[in-house]
C-alpha positions as CSV (number, residue, x, y, z in Angstrom):
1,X,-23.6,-61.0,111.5
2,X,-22.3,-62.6,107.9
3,X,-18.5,-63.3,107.8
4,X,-16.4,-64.2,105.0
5,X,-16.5,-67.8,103.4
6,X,-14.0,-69.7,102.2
7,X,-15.3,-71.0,99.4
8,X,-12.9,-73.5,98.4
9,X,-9.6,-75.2,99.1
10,X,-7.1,-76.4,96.0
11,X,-3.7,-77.8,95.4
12,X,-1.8,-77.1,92.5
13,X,1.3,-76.8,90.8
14,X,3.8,-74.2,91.9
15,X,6.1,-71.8,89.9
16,X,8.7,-74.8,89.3
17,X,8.9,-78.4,89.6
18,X,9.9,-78.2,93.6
19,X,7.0,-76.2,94.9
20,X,3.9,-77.2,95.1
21,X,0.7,-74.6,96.3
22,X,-2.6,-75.3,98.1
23,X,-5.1,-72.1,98.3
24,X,-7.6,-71.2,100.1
25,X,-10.4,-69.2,98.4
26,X,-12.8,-66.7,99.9
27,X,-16.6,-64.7,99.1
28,X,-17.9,-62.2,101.1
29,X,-16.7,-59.0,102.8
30,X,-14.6,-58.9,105.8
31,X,-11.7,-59.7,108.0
32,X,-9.6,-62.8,108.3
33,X,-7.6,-63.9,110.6
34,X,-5.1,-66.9,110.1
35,X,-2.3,-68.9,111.7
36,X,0.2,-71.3,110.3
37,X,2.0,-74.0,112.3
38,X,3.7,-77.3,112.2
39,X,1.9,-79.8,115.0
40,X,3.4,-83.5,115.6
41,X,-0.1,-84.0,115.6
42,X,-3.4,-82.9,114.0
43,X,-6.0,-82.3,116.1
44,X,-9.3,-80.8,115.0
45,X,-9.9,-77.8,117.7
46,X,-12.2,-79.1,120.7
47,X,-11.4,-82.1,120.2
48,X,-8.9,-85.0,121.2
49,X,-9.5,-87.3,118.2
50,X,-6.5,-86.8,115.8
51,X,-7.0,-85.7,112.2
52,X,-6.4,-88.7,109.5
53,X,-3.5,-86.5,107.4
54,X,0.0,-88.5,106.3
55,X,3.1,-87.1,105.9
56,X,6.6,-86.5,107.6
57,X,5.6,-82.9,108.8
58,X,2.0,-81.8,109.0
59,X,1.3,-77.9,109.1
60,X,-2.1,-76.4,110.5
61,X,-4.1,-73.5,108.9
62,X,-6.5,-72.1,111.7
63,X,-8.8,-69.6,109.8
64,X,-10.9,-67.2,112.2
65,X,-13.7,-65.5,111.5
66,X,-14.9,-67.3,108.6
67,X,-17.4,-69.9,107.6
68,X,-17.4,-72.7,105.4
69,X,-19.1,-72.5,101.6
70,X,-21.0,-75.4,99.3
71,X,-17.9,-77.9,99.3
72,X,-19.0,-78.5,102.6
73,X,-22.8,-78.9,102.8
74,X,-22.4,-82.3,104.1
75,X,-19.8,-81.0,107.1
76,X,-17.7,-83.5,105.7
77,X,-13.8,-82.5,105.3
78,X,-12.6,-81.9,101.8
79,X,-10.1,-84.3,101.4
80,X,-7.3,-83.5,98.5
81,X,-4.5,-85.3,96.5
82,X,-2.3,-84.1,94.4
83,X,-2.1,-85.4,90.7
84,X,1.3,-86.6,90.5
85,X,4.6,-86.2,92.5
86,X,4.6,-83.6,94.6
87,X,5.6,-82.0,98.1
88,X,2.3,-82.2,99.4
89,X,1.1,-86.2,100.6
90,X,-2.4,-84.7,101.0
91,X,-5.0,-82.2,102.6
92,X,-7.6,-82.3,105.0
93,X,-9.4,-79.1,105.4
94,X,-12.8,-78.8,107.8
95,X,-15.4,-77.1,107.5
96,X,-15.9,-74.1,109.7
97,X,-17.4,-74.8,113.6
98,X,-18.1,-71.0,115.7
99,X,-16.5,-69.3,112.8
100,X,-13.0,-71.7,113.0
101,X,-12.1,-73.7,110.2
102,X,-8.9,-75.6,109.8
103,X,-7.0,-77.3,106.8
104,X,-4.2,-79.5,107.5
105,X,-1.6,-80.4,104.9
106,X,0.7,-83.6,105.3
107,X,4.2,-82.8,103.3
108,X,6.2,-85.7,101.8
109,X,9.3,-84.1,103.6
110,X,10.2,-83.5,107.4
111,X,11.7,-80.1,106.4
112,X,9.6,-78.1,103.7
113,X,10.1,-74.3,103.0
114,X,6.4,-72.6,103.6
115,X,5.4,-69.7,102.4
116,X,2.0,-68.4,103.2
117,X,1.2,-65.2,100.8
118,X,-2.1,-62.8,101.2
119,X,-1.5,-60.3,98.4
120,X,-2.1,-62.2,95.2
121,X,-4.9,-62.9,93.6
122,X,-7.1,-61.0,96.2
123,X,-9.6,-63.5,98.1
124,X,-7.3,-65.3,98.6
125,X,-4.7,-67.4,100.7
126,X,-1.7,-69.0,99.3
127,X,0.6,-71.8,101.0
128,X,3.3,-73.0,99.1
129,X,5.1,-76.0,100.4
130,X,8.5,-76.5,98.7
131,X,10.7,-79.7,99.2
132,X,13.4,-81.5,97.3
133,X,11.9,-84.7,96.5
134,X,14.0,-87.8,96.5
C-alpha cells in the first residue's frame, strides 16, 4: 500500500511581522490525518526519551497515515531555525515510524495564537504561530 509523503517541513515568514508559519508539504495521493496539541513535554511516540525542542510552549503535530520523503534518508530529524526574530524558537520534525510522523515546534511565548489551515496551497499543511514578541 503507498501513502502520502510529506515531503518537506519549512518555517517562514507570516502575513505580518507577529506571525510566523511552519508548513508541512506533501506528494502522493491519499488521506491524512493530523492532530495539533500543546504537551509540557515532547515525547517522540513509543518512546519515553523526551524530544530536544526549546521554547516556553511546545505544540505537537501527529501526522497519520503518511511517510517521510528525501529530507529524511538518514532517519535523522530535520531540525529548523528561523532566520531572525521570530515566534517560533525552533522545530524538530521526525521522520515517519508505522506511518506516524511528528513535528514539534518550541514557541518563544507561553501563549501563542495557532492556526493550523488545510485549504491553501493544496499539499499542504499550514501552522501559523502568532505571538507578541517582547
Amino acid at each position: 500500500m503507498a501513502y502520502p509523503v510529506l515531503d518537506a517541513v519549512t518555517i517562514g515568514p507570516g502575513t505580518d511581522s507577529e506571525a510566523d508559519k511552519v508548513t508541512l508539504t506533501f506528494g502522493g495521493d491519499g488521506s491524512i490525518g493530523w492532530s495539533a496539541r500543546f504537551v509540557d513535554v515532547a515525547f517522540r511516540e513509543g518512546t519515553d526519551v523526551p524530544a530536544p525542542v526549546s521554547g516556553k510552549c511546545l505544540l505537537q503535530i501527529d501526522l497519520s497515515g503518511v511517510d517521510t520523503g528525501d529530507a529524511w534518508t538518514d532517519r535523522s530529524p530535520v531540525h529548523l531555525f528561523p532566520s531572525g526574530a521570530s515566534a517560533i524558537v525552533e522545530v524538530f520534525s521526525y521522520p515517519s515510524d508505522n506511518h506516524l510522523a511528528q513535528t514539534f515546534i518550541g514557541t518563544r511565548t507561553s501563549t501563542p495564537v495557532i492556526t493550523v489551515d488545510t485549504a491553501d496551497p493544496t499539499d499542504t499543511l499550514t501552522v501559523t504561530v502568532e505571538a507578541t514578541l517582547r
